[in-house]
C-alpha positions as CSV (number, residue, x, y, z in Angstrom):
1,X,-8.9,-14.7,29.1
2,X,-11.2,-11.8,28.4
3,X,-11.4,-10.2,24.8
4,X,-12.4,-6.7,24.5
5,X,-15.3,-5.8,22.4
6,X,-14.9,-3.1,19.6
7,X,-16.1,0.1,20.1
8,X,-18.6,1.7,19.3
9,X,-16.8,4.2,17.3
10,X,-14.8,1.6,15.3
11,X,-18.4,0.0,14.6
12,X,-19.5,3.5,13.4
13,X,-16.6,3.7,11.1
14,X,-16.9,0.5,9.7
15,X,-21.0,0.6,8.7
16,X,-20.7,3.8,7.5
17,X,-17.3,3.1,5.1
18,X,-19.4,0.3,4.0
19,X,-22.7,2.3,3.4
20,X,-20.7,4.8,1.4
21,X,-19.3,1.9,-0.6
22,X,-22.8,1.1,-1.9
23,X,-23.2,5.0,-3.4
24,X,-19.7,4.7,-5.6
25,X,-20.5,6.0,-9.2
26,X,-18.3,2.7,-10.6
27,X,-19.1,-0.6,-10.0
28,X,-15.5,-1.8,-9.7
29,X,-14.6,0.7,-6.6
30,X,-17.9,-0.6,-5.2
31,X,-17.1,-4.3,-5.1
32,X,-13.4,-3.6,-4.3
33,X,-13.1,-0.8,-1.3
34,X,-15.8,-3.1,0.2
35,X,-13.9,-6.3,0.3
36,X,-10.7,-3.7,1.2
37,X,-12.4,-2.1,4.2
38,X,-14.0,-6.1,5.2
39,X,-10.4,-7.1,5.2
40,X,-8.8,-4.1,7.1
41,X,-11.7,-4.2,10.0
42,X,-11.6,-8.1,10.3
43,X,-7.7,-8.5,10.5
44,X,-7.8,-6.6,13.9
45,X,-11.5,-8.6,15.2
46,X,-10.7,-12.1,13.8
47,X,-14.2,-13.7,14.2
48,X,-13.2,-17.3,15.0
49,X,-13.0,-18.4,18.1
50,X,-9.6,-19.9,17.3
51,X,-8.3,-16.6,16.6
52,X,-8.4,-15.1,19.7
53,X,-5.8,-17.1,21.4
54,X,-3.1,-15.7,19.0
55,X,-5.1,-12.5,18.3
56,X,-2.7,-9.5,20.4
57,X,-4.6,-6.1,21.1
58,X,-3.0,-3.5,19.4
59,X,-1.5,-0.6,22.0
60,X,-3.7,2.3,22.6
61,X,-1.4,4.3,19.8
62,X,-2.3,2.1,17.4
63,X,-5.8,2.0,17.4
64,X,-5.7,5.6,17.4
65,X,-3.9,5.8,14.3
66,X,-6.4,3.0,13.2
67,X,-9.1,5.5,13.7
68,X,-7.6,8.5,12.3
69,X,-7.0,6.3,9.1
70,X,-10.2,5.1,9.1
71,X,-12.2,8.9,9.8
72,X,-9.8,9.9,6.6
73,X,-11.0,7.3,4.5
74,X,-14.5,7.9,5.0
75,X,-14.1,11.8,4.1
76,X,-12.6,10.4,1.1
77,X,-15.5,8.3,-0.1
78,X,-18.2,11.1,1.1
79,X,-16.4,13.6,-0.9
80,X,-15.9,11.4,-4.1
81,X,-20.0,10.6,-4.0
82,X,-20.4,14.0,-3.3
83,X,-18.9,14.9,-7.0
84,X,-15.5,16.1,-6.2
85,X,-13.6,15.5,-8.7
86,X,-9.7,15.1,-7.0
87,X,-11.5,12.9,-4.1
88,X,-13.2,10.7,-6.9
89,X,-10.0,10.4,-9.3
90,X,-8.3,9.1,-6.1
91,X,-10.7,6.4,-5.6
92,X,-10.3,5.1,-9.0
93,X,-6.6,5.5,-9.0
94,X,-7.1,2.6,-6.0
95,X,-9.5,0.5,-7.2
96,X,-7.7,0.6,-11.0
97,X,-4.3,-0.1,-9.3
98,X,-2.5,2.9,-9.9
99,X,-1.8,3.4,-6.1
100,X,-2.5,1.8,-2.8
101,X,-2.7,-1.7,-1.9
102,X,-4.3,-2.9,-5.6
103,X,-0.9,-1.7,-6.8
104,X,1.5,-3.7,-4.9
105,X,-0.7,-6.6,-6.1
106,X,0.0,-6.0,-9.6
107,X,3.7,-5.4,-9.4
108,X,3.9,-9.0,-8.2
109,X,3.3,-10.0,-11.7
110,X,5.8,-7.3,-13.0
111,X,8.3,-8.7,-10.7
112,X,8.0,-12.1,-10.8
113,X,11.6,-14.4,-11.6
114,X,12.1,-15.3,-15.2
115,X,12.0,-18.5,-16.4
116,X,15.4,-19.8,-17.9
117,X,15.2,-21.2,-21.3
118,X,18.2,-22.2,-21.5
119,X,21.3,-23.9,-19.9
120,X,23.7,-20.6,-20.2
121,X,20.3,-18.7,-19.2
122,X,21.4,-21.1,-15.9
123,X,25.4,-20.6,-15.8
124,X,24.8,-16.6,-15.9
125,X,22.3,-16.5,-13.4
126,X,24.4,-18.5,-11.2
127,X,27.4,-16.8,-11.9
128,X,25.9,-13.6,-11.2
129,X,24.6,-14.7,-7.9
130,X,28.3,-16.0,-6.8
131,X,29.8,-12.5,-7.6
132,X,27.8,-11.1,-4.9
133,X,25.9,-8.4,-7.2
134,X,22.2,-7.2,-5.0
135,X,19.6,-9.3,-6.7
136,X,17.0,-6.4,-6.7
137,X,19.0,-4.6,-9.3
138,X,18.1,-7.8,-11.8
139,X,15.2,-6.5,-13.7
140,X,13.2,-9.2,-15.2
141,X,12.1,-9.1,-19.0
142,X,8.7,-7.7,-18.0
143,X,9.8,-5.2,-15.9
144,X,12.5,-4.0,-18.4
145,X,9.4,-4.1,-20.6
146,X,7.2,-2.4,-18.9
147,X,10.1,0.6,-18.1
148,X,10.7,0.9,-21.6
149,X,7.5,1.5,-22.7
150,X,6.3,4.0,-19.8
151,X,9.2,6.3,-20.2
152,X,8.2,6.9,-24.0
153,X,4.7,7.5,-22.2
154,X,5.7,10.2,-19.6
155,X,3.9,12.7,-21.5
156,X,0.4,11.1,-20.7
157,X,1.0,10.0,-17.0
158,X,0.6,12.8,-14.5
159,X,0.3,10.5,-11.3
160,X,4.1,9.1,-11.0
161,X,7.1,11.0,-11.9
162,X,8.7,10.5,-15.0
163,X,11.5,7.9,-15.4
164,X,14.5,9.3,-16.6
165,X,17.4,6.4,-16.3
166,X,16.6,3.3,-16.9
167,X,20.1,2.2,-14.9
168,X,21.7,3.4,-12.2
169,X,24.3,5.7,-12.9
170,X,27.4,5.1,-10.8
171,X,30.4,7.1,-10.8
172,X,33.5,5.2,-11.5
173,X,35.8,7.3,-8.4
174,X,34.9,8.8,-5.6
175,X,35.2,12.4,-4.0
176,X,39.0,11.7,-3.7
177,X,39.4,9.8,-6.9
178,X,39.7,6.3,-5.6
179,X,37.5,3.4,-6.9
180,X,34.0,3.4,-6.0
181,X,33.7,1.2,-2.9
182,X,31.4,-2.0,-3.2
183,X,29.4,-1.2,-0.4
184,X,28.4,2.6,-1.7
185,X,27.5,0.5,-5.2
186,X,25.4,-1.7,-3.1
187,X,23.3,1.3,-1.7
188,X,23.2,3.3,-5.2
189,X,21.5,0.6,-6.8
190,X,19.4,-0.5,-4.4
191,X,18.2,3.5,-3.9
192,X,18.4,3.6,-7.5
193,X,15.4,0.5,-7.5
194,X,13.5,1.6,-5.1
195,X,13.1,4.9,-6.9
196,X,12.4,3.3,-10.1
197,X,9.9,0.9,-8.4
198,X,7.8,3.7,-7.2
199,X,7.5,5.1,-10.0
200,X,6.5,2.3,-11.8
201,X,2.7,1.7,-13.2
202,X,1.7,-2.2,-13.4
203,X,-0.2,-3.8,-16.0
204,X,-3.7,-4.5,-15.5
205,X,-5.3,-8.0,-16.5
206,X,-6.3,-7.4,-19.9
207,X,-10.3,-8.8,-19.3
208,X,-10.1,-5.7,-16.8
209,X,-8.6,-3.3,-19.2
210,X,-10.6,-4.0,-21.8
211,X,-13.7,-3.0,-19.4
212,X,-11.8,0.3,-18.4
213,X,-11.4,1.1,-22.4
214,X,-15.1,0.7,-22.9
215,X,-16.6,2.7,-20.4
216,X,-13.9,5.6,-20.8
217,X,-14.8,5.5,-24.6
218,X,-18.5,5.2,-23.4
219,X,-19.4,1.8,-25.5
220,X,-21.0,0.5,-22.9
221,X,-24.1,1.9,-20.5
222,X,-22.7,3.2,-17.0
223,X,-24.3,1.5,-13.9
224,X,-25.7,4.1,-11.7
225,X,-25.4,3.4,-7.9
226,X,-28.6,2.9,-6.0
227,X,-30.5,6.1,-4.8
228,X,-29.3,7.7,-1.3
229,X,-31.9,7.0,1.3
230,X,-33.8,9.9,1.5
231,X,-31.7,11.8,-1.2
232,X,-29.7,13.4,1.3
233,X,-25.5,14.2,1.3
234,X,-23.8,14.8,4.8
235,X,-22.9,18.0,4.9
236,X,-19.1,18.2,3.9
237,X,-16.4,20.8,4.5
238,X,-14.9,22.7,1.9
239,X,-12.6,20.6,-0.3
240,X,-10.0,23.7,-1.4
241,X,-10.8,25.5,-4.3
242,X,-12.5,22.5,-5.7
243,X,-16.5,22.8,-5.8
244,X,-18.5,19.3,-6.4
245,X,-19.8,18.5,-10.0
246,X,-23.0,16.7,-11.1
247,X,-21.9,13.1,-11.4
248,X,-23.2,12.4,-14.9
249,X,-22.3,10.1,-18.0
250,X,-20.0,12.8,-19.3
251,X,-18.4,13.1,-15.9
252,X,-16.9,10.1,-15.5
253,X,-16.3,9.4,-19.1
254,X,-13.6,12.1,-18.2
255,X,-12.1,10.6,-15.1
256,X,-12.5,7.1,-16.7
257,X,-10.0,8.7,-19.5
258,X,-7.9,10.1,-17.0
259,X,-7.2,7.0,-15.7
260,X,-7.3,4.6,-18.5
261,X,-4.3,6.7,-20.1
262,X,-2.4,5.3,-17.0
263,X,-2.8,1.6,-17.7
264,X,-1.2,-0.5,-19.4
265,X,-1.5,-4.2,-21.1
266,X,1.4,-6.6,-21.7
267,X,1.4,-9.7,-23.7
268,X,3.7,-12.2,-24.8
269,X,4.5,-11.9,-28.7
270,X,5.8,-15.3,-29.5
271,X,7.1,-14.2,-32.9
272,X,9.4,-11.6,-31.6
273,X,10.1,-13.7,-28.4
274,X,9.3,-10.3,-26.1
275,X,6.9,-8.5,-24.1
276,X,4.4,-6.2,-26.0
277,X,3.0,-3.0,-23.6
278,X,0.2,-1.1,-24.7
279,X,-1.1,1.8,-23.0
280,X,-4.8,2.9,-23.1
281,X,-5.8,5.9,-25.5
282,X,-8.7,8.1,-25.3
283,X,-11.3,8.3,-28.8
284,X,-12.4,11.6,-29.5
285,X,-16.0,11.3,-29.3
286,X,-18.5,13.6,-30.5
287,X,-21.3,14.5,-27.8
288,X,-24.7,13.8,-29.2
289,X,-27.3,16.9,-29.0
290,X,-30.0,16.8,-26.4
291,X,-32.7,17.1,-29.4
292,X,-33.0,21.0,-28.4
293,X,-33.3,23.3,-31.0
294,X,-30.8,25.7,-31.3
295,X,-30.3,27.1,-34.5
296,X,-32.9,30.0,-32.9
297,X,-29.9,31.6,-30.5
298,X,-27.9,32.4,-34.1
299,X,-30.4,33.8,-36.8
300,X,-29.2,36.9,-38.5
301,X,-25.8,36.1,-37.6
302,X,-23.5,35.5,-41.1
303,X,-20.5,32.9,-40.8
304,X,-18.3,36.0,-40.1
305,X,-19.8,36.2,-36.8
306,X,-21.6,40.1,-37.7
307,X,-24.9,40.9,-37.6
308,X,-26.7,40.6,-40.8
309,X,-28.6,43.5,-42.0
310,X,-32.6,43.4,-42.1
311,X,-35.3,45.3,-41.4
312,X,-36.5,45.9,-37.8
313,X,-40.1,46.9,-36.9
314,X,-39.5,50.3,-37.8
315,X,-38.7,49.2,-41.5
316,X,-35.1,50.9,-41.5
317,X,-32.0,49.8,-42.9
318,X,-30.1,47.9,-40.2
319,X,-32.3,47.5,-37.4
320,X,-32.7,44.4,-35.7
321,X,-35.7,42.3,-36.2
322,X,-37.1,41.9,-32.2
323,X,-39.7,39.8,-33.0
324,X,-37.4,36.9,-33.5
325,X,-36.1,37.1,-29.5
């Protein structure tokens, strides 16, 4: 049996998704779209030996779209360490869980069964199983948690739609007044959860939250990525009407914010017997002057904002003293 060899354009793709990894402005999206883009690659080239007697080429289609996904993924990152500021917000939307992959990983916590506590916690989830109802629709104590607390929170959140019902709302009759069939019950509430599950933002492990709310309230020193070889940025096409910014401290203080507004930490309160969410809130911090003296720029100004009047060169009433400019 002969296996094909990668090309050379997949091998392209792959070292230079993994060079751009290196030149991320946050240290999280470095570590984690390189073990991402490791993953994706190897799970179509399995490197074992052993592998390649189950290993199935993918059709020509496939690797096409493979290729196409990849070539947009590394526009992605070359724009994001080029400064822009949509392409950079995206990559830390992935790497924080607030889309993609990361995020399907976190719902699993959201979604996991509850534990009964009791024996009639037993009987009803048994006797709700018998009656046939979709399981899907069963929210679990964190997830009813969870929706709770983001639809208060719709106000901050900009990168889900808003949740508006936190249960399906079913009609009692039809179009021709009969009782709603089982069947069209089944499909509104299973439409109605998949809805609500996309719109849905998971809780982050609170170690990792507690890192995101340091760096977006700047209490700790940001990790600059290595230099570029050579100082040099592929040339890029134009991203809309966006223009690249100057990746500074400042800079991603703000897109830290942006997306530390958008996570949120549960715990158990054992008082209360419930699930406490709390969503991340941006300090307002006062920037620090760069030492410059500035006071300069506003001499003979009053606190009304007019000109004061003193003598000028010429000695007269009213004319503006040059010598200070």
């Amino acid at each position: 049996m002969t296996v094909e060899k990668p090309s050379s354009t997949a091998l392209y793709l792959a070292r230079a998704l993994l060079r751009e990894c290196t030149y991320l402005p946050d240290p999280a999206a470095r570590v984690y779209f390189q073990s991402h883009i490791t993953s994706r690659f190897r799970e179509y080239w399995p490197r074992k030996a052993g592998d390649y007697r189950q290993y199935k080429t993918p059709s020509v289609s496939r690797q096409k779209a493979l290729l196409k996904q990849a070539r947009k993924g590394l526009g992605l990152l070359l724009r994001a360490n080029a400064g822009y500021s949509s392409a950079l917000e995206k990559v830390l939307a992935h790497t924080y869980g607030r889309t993609g992959k990361r995020r399907h990983e976190l719902m699993r916590f959201v979604r996991a069964p509850d534990i009964p506590e009791s024996h009639e916690d037993v009987i009803k989830l048994a006797a709700a199983s018998v009656e046939g109802a979709w399981q899907g629709t069963f929210l679990t104590n964190r997830m009813k948690a969870l929706v709770k607390a983001q639809k208060l929170q719709r106000a901050s959140l900009s990168s889900r739609s808003p949740i508006k019902h936190l249960a399906p709302e079913i009609p009692p009759t039809n179009i021709w007044g009969r009782p709603m069939p089982k069947k069209r019950v089944h499909n509104l509430e299973k439409n109605w959860f998949a809805k609500l599950l996309d719109k849905v933002l998971p809780p982050l492990p609170l170690q990792e939250w507690e890192h995101l709310r340091n760096l977006a309230h700047g209490r700790v020193a940001w990790r600059r990525p290595p230099p570029r070889r050579g100082n040099l940025l592929p040339v890029l096409p134009e991203d809309g009407p966006s223009h690249p910014h100057q990746i500074t401290p400042r800079y991603m203080r703000r897109l830290w914010a942006k997306i530390f507004v958008q996570c949120p930490v549960m715990s158990w309160d054992g008082s209360k017997s419930e699930w406490v969410v709390d969503w991340g809130t941006v300090e307002t911090t006062t920037l620090q002057e760069t030492g410059e003296d500035k006071s300069m720029l506003f001499q003979g100004i009053n606190n009304d904002g007019k000109m004061e009047e003193c003598r000028g060169i010429s000695g007269g009433k009213g004319d503006v003293n040059t010598s200070r400019f």
